[in-house]
N, C-alpha and C positions, 0 to 999 in steps of 0.2 A: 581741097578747101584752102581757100587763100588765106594768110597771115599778112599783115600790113604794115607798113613802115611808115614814121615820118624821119623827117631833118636828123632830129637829134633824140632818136629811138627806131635804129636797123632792127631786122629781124637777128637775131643770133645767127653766126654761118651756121650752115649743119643742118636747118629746121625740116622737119618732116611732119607735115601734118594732116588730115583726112576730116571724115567722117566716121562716127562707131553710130549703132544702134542701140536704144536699150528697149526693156521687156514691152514697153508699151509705143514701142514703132515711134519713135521720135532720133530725130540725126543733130548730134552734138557735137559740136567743134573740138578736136583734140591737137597739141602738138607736140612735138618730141627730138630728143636731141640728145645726141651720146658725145663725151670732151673726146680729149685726144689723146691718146693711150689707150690702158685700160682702165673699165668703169669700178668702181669702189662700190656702185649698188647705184640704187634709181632712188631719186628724191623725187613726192608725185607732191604739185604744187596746186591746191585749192584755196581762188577765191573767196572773196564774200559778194554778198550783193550789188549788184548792178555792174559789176567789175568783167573784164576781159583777158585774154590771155595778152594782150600789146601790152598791158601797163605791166606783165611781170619779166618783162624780155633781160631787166634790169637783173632780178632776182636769180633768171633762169643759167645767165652769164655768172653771175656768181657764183652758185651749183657748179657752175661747169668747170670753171677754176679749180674749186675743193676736190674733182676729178670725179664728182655723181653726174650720173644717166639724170636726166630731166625728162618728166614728162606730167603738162598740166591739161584738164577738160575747160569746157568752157561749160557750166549751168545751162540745163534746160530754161527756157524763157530768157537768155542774154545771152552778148558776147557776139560770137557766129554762131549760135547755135538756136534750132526752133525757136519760136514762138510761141505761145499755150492758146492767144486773143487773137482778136481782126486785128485790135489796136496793139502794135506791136512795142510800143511804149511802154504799157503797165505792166509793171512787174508783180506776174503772180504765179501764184503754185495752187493746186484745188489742195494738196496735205504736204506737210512737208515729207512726210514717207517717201514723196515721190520723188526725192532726191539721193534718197535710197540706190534709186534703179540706176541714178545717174551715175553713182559711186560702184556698187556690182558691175555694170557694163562696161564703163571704164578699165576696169581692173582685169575684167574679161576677156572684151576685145583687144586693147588697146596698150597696157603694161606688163602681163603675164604672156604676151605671145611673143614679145621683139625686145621686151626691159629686163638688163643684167638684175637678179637679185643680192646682197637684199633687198628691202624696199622698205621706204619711210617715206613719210608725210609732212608736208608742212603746209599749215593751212591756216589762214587768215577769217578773222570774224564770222560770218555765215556760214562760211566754209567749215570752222572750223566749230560749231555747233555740229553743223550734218556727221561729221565724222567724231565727235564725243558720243552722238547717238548712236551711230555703228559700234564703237565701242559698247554702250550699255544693253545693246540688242547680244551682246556675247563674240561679236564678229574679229577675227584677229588679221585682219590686210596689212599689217605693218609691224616691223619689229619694234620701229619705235615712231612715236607723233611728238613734231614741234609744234606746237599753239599757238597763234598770237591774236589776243585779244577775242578772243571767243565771244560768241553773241549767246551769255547766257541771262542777260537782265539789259534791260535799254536803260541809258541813264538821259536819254533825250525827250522824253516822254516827262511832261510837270507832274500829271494826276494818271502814273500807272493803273495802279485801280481800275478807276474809272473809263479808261483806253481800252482793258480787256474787258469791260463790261460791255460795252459800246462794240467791239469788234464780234463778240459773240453774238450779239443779239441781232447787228446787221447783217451779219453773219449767214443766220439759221432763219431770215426772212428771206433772203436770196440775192441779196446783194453781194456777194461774194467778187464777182469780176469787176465792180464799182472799185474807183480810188479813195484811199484813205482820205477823209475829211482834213486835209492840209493847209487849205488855202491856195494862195498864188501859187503857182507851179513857176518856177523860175528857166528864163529861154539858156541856152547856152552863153550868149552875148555879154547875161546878168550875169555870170559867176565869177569873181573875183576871188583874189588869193585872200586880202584883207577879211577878219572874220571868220575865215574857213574853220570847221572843226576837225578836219582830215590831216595834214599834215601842217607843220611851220618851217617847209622847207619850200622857198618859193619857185626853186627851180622845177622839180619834182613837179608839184603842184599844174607848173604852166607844162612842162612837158605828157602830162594825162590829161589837162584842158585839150593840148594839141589832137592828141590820138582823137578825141570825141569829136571837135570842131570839122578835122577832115575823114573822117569817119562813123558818121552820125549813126548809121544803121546797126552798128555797136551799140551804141544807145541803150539806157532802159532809164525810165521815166520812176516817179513815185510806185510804193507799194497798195497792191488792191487791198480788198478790204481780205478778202480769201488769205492772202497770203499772212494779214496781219495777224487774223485769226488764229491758221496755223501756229504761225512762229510763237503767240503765246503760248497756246499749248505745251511743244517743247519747252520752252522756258519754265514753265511750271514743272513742269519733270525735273528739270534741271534745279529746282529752288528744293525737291525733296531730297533731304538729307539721305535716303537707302540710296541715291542713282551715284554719289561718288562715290560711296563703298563698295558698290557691285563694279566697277571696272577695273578690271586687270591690266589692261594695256600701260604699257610704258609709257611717259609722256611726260612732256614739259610744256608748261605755261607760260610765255611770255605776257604781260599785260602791260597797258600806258598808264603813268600817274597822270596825265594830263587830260584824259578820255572822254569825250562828251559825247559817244556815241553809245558806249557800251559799258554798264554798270562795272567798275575798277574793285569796289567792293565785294561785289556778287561775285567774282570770280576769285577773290582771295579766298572769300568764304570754301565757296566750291572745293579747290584747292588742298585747304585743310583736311578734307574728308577723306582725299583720296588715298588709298592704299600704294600704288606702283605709282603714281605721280607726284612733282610737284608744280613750283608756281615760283616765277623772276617778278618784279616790277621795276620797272624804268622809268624814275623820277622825270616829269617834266615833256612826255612823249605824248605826240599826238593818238588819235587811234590808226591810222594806219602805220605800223610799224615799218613796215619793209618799204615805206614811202616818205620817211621820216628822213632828217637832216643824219649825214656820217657821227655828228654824235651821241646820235642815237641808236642808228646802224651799228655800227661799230661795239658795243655791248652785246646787242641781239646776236651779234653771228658770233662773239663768243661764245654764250652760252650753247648757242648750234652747233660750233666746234665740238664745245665740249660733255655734249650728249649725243652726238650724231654719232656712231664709232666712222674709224675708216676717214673723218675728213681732212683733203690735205691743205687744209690753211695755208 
């Protein structure tokens, strides 16, 4: 399975990447890479929505420095990896369990056969929901999880409420593989740095416009209504106070003070409750963390120093 490159984002040298399976016959894009020496353990790097393994090539180099094994999947329904629709745009999932399978398989095929142990996590937004859920399901993959900016409350959303009333109800008529009632769908052409809610680093920013513009089949377009469904769901979970006491897992929260994607609040909140974990905030940061300006960077991977054991800064 190919790994793609533009201008001013190489593949990392070293990349090894395929095909895994998981339980319900779908083929997802993985790749993987060991520094040079020996490995201090495997750091497994999870997405958030609509995101692909090219925009972490940054991330994965960094890892590799600190002298961790890397190795990240690409999401069922994006990335290089299947599709769920004809329309291969919509970003959907029929339960978010099913990303479950994607985390199992992974780990299955693809980190436990050929990745030095230990193994830790680091995993961004969506990503890093799916894998707080592993954790509350009792599941122990990691000795320890970095967070950053967890999708546990949308803060993009004016009349929450009333969005899971609506997603439900569309829902359970059968609209599910329908898109979110958004509006304009904006082309690639349209998206400009100014405005963006993802990053305030404009290089960054143009350099993942790049990957998408000559790589468009990367691509994923708005969330279905299925998917949106879903994702309430778990957030509901996520908003009852037993789901942070039941987790054991070691772990650390990164969050943005400046976040318009993903409730900043909702995740302190969380935070607090937890038993084995806590919680950083970074005044002034976008939601994409690890796509953020170095002085913003530059904090975050402190704090990764300094719960990761083993890293060699």
């Amino acid at each position: 399975m190919t790994l793609f490159s533009t201008k001013d984002n190489p593949v990392p040298e070293g990349a090894e990447s395929g095909v895994f399976r998981t339980e319900d016959d779908l083929g997802l894009r993985f790749a993987r890479w060991r520094p040079e020496g020996a490995s201090r353990g495997t750091v497994c790097v999870f997405h958030g929505r609509t995101e692909k393994i090219e925009k972490y090539y940054e991330t994965a180099r960094d890892l590799l420095r600190r002298g961790f094994s890397v190795a990240m999947p690409d999401w069922r329904g994006q990335g290089g990896s299947d599709r769920l629709l004809r329309n291969a745009m919509k970003g959907h999932v029929g339960d978010f369990a099913d990303y479950q399978l994607d985390l199992e398989a992974f780990m299955r095929e693809v980190v436990l056969p050929e990745c030095p142990p230990p193994y830790y996590a680091l995993a961004h937004s969506m990503g890093a929901a799916i894998l707080l859920e592993s954790a509350r399901l009792g599941e122990r993959l990691f000795d320890r999880m970095f967070l950053t900016a967890p999708m546990l409350e949308l803060s993009l959303l004016k009349h929450d409420v009333a969005a899971r009333r609506l997603a439900r109800v569309l829902n359970g008529i059968g609209l599910s593989r329908a898109y979110v009632p958004t509006g304009k769908v904006k082309r690639l052409s349209e998206l400009h740095f100014e405005g963006n809610r993802l990053t305030s680093d404009p290089a960054r920013f143009a350099r993942n416009l790049t990957i998408t513009l000559e790589q468009p089949q990367l691509d994923v377009g708005p969330p279905t209504i299925g998917w949106m469904a879903s994702a309430f769901e778990l957030m509901e979970r996520f908003n009852d106070p037993a789901t942070a006491r039941a987790i054991r897992q070691p772990l650390l929260i990164i969050a943005a003070g400046d976040d318009r994607i993903v409730s900043t609040p909702a995740i302190e909140r969380f935070a607090m409750r937890l038993i084995a974990g806590s919680h950083i905030v970074i005044p002034g940061a976008r939601h994409e963390l690890l796509q953020e300006r170095d002085i913003f960077r530059e904090p975050l991977f402190a704090a990764f120093d300094a719960f990761i054991p083993g890293s060699d800064a």
